[in-house]
N, CA and C atoms as an extended XYZ file, in Angstrom:
360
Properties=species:S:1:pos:R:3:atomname:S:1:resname:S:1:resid:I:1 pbc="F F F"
N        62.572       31.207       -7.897 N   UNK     1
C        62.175       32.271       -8.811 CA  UNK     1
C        61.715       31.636      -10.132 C   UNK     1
N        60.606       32.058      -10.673 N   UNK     2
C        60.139       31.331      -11.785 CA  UNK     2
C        60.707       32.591      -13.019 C   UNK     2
N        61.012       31.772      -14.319 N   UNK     3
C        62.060       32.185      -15.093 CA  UNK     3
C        60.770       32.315      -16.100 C   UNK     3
N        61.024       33.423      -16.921 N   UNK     4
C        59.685       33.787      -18.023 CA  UNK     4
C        60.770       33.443      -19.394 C   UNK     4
N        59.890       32.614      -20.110 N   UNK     5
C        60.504       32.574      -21.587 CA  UNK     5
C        60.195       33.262      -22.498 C   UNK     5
N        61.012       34.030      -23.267 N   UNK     6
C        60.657       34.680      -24.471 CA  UNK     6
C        61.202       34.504      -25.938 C   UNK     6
N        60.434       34.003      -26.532 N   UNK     7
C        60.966       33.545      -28.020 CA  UNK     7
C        61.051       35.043      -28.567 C   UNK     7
N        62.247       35.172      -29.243 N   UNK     8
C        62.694       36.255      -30.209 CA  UNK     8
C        62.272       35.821      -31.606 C   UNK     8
N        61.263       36.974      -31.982 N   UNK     9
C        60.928       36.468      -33.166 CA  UNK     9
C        61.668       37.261      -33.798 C   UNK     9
N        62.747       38.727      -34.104 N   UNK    10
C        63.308       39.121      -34.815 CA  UNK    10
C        64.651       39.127      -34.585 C   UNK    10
N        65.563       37.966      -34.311 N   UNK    11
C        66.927       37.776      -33.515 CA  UNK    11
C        67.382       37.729      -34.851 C   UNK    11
N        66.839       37.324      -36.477 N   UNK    12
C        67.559       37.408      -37.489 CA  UNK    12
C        67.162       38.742      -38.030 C   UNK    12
N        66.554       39.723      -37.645 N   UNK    13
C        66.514       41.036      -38.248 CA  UNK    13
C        68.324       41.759      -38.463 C   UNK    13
N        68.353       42.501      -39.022 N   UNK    14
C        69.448       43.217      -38.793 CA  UNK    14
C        69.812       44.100      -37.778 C   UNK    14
N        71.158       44.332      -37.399 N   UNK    15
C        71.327       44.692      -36.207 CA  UNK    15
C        71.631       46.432      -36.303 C   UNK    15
N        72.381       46.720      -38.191 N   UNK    16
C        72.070       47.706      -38.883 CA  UNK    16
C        71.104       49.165      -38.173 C   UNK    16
N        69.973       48.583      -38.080 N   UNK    17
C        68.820       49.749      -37.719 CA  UNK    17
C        68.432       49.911      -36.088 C   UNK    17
N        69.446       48.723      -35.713 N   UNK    18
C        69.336       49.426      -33.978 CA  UNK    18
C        70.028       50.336      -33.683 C   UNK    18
N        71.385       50.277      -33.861 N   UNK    19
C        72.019       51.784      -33.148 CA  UNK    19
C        71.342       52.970      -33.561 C   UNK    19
N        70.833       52.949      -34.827 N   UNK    20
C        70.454       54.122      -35.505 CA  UNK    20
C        68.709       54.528      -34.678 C   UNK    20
N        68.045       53.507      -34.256 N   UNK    21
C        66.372       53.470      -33.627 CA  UNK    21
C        67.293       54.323      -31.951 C   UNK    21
N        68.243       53.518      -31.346 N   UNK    22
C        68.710       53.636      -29.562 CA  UNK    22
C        69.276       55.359      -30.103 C   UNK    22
N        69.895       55.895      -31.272 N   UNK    23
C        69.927       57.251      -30.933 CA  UNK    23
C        69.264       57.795      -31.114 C   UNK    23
N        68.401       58.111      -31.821 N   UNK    24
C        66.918       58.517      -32.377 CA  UNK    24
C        66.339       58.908      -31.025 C   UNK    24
N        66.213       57.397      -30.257 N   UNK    25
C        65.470       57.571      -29.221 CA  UNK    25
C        66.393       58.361      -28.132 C   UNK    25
N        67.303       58.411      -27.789 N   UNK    26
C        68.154       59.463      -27.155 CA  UNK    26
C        68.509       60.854      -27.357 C   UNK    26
N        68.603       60.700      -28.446 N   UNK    27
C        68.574       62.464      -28.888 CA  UNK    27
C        67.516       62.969      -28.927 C   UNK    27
N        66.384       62.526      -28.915 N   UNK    28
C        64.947       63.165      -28.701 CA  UNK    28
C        64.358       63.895      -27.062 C   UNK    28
N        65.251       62.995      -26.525 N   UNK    29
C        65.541       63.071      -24.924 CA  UNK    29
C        66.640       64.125      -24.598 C   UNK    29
N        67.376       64.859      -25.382 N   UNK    30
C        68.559       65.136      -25.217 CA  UNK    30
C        69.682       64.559      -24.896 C   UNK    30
N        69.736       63.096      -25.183 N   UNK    31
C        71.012       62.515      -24.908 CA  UNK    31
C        71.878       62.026      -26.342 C   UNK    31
N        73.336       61.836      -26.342 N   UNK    32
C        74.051       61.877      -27.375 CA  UNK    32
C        74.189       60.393      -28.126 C   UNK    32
N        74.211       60.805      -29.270 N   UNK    33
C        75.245       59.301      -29.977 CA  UNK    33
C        76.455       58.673      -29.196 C   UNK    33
N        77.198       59.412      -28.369 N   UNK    34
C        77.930       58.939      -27.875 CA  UNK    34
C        77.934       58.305      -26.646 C   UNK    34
N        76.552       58.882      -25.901 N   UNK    35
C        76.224       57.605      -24.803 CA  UNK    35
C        75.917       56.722      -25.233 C   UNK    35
N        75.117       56.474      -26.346 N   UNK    36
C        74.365       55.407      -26.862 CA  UNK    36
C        75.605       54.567      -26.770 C   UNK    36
N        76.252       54.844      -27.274 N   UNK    37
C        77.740       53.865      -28.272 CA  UNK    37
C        78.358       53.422      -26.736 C   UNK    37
N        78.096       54.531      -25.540 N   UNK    38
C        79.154       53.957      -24.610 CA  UNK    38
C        78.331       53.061      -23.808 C   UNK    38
N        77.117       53.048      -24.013 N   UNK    39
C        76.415       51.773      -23.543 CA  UNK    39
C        76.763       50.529      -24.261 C   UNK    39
N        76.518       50.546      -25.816 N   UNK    40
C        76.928       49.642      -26.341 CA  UNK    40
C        78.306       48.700      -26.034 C   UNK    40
N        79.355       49.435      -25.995 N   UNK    41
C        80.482       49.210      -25.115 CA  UNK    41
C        80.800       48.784      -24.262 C   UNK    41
N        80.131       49.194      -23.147 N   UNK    42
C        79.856       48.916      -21.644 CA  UNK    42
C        79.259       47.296      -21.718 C   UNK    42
N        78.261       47.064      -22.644 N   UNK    43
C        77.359       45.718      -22.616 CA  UNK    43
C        78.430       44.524      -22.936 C   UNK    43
N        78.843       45.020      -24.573 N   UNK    44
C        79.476       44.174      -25.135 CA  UNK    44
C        80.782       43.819      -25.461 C   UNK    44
N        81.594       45.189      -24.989 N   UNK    45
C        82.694       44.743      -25.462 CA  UNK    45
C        83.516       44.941      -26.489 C   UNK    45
N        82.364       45.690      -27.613 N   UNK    46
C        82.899       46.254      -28.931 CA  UNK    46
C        83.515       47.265      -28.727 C   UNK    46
N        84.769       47.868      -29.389 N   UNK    47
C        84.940       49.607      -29.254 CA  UNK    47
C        84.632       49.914      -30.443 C   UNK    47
N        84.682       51.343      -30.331 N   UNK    48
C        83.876       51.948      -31.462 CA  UNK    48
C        84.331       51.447      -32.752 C   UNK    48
N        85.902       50.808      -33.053 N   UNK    49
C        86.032       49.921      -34.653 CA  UNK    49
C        84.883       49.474      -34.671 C   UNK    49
N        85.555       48.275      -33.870 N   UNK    50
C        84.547       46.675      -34.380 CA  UNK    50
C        82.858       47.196      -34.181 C   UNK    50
N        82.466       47.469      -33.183 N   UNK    51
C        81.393       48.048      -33.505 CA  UNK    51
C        80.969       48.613      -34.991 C   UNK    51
N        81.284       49.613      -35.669 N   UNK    52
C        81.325       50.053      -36.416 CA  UNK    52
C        81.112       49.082      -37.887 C   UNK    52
N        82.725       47.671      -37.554 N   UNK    53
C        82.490       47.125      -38.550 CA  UNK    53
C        81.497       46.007      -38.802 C   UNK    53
N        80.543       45.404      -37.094 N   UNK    54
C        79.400       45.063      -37.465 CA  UNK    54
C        78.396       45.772      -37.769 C   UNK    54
N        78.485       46.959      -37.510 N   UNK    55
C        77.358       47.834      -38.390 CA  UNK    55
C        77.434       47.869      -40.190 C   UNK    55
N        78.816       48.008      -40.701 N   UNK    56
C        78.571       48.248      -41.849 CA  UNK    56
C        78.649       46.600      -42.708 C   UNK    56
N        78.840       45.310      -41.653 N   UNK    57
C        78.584       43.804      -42.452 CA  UNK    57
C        77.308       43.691      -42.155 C   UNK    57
N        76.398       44.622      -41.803 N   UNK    58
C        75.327       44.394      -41.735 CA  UNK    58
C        74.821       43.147      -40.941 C   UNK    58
N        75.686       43.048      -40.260 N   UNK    59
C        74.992       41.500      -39.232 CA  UNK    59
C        73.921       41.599      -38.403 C   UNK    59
N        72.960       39.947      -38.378 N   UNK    60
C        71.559       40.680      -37.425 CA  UNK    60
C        72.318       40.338      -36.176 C   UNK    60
N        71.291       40.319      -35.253 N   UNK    61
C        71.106       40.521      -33.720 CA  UNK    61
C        72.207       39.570      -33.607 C   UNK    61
N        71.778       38.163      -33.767 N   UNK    62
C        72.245       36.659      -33.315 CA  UNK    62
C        73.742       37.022      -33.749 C   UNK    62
N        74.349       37.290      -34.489 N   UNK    63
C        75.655       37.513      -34.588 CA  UNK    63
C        76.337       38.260      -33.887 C   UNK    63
N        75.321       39.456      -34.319 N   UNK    64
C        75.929       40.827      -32.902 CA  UNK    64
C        76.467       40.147      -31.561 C   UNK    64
N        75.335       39.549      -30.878 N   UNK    65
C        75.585       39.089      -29.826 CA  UNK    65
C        77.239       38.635      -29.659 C   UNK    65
N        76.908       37.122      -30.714 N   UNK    66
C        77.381       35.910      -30.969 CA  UNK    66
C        79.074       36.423      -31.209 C   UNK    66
N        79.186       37.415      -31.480 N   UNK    67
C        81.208       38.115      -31.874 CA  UNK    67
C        81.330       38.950      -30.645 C   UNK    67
N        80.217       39.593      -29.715 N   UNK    68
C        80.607       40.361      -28.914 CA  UNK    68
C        82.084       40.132      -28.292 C   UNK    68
N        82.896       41.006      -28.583 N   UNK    69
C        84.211       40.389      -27.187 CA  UNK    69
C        84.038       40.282      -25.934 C   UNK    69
N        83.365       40.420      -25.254 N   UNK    70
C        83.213       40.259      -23.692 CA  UNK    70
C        81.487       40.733      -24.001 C   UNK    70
N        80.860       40.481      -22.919 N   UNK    71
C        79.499       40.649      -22.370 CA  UNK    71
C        79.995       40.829      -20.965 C   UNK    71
N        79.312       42.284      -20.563 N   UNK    72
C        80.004       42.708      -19.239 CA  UNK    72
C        79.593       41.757      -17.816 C   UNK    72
N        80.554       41.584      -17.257 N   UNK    73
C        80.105       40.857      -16.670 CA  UNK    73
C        78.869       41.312      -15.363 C   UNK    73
N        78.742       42.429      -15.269 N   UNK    74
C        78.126       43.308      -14.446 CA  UNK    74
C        76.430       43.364      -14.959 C   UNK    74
N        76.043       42.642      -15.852 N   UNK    75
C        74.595       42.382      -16.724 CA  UNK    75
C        73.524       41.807      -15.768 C   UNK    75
N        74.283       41.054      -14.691 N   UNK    76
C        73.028       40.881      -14.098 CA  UNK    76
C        72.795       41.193      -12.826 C   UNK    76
N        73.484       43.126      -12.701 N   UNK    77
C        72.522       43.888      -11.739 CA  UNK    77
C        71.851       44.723      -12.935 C   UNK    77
N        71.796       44.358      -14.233 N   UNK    78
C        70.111       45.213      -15.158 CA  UNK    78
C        69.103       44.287      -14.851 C   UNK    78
N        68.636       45.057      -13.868 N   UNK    79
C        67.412       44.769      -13.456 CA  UNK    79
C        65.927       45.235      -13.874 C   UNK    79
N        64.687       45.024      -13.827 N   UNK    80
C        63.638       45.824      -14.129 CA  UNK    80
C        62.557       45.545      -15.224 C   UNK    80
N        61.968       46.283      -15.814 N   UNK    81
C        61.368       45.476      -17.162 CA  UNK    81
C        61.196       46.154      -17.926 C   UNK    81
N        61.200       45.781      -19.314 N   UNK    82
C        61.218       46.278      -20.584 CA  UNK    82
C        60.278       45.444      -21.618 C   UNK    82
N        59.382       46.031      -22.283 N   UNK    83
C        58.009       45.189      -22.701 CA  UNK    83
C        57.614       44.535      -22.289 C   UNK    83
N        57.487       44.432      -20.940 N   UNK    84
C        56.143       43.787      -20.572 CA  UNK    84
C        57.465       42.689      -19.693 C   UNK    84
N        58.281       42.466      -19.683 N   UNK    85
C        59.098       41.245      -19.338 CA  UNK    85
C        60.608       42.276      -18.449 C   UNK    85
N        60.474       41.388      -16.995 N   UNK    86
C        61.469       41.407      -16.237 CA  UNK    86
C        62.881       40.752      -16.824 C   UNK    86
N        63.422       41.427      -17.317 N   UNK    87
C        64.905       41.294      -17.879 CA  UNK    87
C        65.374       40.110      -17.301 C   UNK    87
N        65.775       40.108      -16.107 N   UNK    88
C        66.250       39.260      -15.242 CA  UNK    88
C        65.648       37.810      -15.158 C   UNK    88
N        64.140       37.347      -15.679 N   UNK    89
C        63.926       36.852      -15.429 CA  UNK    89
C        64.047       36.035      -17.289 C   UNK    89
N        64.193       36.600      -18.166 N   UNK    90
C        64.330       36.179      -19.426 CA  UNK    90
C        65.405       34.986      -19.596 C   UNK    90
N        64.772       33.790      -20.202 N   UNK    91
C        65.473       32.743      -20.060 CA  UNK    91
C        66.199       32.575      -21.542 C   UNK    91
N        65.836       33.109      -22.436 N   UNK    92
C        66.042       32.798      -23.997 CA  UNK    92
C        67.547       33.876      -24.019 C   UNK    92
N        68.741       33.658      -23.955 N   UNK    93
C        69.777       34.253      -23.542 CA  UNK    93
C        70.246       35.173      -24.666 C   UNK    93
N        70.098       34.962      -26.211 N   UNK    94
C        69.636       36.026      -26.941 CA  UNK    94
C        68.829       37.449      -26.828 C   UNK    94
N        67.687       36.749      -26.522 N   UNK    95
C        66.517       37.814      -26.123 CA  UNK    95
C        66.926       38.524      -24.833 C   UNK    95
N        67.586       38.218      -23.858 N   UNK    96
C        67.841       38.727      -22.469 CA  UNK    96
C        69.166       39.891      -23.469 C   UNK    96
N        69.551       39.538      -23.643 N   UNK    97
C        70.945       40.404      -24.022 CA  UNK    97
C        70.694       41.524      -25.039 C   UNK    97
N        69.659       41.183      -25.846 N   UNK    98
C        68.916       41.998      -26.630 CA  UNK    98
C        67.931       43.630      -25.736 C   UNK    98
N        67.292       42.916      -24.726 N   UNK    99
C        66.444       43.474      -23.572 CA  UNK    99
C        67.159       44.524      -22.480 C   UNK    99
N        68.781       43.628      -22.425 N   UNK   100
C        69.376       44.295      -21.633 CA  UNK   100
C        69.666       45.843      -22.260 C   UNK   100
N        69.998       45.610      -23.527 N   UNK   101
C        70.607       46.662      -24.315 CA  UNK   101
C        69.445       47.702      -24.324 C   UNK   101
N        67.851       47.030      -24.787 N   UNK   102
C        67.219       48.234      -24.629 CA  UNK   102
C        66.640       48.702      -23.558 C   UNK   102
N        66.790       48.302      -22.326 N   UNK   103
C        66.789       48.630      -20.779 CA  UNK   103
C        67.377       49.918      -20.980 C   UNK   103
N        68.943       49.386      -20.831 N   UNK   104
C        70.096       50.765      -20.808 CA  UNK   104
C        69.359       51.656      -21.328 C   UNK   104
N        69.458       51.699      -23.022 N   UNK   105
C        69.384       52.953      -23.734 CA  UNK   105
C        67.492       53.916      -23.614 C   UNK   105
N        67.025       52.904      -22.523 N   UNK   106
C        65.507       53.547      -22.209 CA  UNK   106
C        65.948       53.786      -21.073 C   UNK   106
N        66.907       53.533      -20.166 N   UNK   107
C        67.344       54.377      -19.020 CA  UNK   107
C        67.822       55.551      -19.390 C   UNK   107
N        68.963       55.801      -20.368 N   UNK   108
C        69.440       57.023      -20.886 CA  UNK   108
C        68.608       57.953      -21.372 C   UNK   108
N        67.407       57.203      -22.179 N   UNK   109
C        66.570       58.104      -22.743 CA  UNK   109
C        65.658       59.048      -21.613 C   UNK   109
N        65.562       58.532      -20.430 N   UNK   110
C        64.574       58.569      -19.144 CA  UNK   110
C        65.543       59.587      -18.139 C   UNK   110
N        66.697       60.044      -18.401 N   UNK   111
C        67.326       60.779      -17.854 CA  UNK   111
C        68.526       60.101      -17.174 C   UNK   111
N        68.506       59.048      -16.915 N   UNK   112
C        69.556       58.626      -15.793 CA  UNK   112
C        70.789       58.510      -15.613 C   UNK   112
N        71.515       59.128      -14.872 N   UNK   113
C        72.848       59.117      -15.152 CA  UNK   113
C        73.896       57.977      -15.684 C   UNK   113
N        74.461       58.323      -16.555 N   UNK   114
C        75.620       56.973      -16.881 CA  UNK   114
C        76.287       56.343      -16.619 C   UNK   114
N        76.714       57.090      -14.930 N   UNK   115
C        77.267       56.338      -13.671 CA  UNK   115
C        76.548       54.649      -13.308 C   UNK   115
N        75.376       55.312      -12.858 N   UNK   116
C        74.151       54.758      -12.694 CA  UNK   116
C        73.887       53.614      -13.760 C   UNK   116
N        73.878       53.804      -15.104 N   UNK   117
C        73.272       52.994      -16.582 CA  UNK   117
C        74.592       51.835      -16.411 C   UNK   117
N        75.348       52.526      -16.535 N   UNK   118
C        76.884       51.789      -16.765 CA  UNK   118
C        77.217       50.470      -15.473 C   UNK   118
N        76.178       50.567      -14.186 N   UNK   119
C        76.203       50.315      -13.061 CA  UNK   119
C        77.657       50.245      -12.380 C   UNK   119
N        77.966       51.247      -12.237 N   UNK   120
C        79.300       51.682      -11.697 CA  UNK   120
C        79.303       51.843      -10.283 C   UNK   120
């Protein structure tokens, strides 16, 4: 299998204005802040504290990641693609984890059950 590389050019952006962009984009869909968050969860490991308190230290991406308590281990049946790039095949392990997250929350936004998102 040939592995696609993707340089993250905004891995030092803040991580601040994502939860707030993944509900935006869910509630427009009719889905809640609170799936959003239980995706977030599901990925990484945060509960809604710590979550919370990397939202308000304002940390970017690379940190987000980088404190997650667990990264589920179940990440690599997210399968599929998201801008242009097969998740699965993303070698830059930042950027994959970044991709994964907005997979999920464009599955949620797309209707799909949370059974399903959560890969349960």
């Amino acid at each position: 299998m040939v592995k696609k590389t993707l340089r993250p050019i905004s891995v030092q952006s803040p991580w601040t204005a994502a939860p707030k962009t993944y509900i935006t984009k869910a509630e427009k869909k009719g889905r809640t802040k609170k799936e959003v968050h239980a995706i977030i969860h599901w990925l990484t490991g945060y509960d809604e504290q710590t979550l919370q308190q990397q939202i308000d230290k304002k940390v970017d991406f690379e940190t987000f990641f980088a404190r997650a308590p667990r990264i589920n281990p179940n990440v690599s049946k997210i399968t599929g693609v998201i801008c242009s790039y097969r998740v699965e095949e993303i070698e830059h392990k930042l950027m994959q984890q970044i991709r994964y997250l907005d997979k999920l929350v464009d599955e949620l936004a797309r209707g799909k059950a949370m059974d399903k998102i959560l890969r349960k």
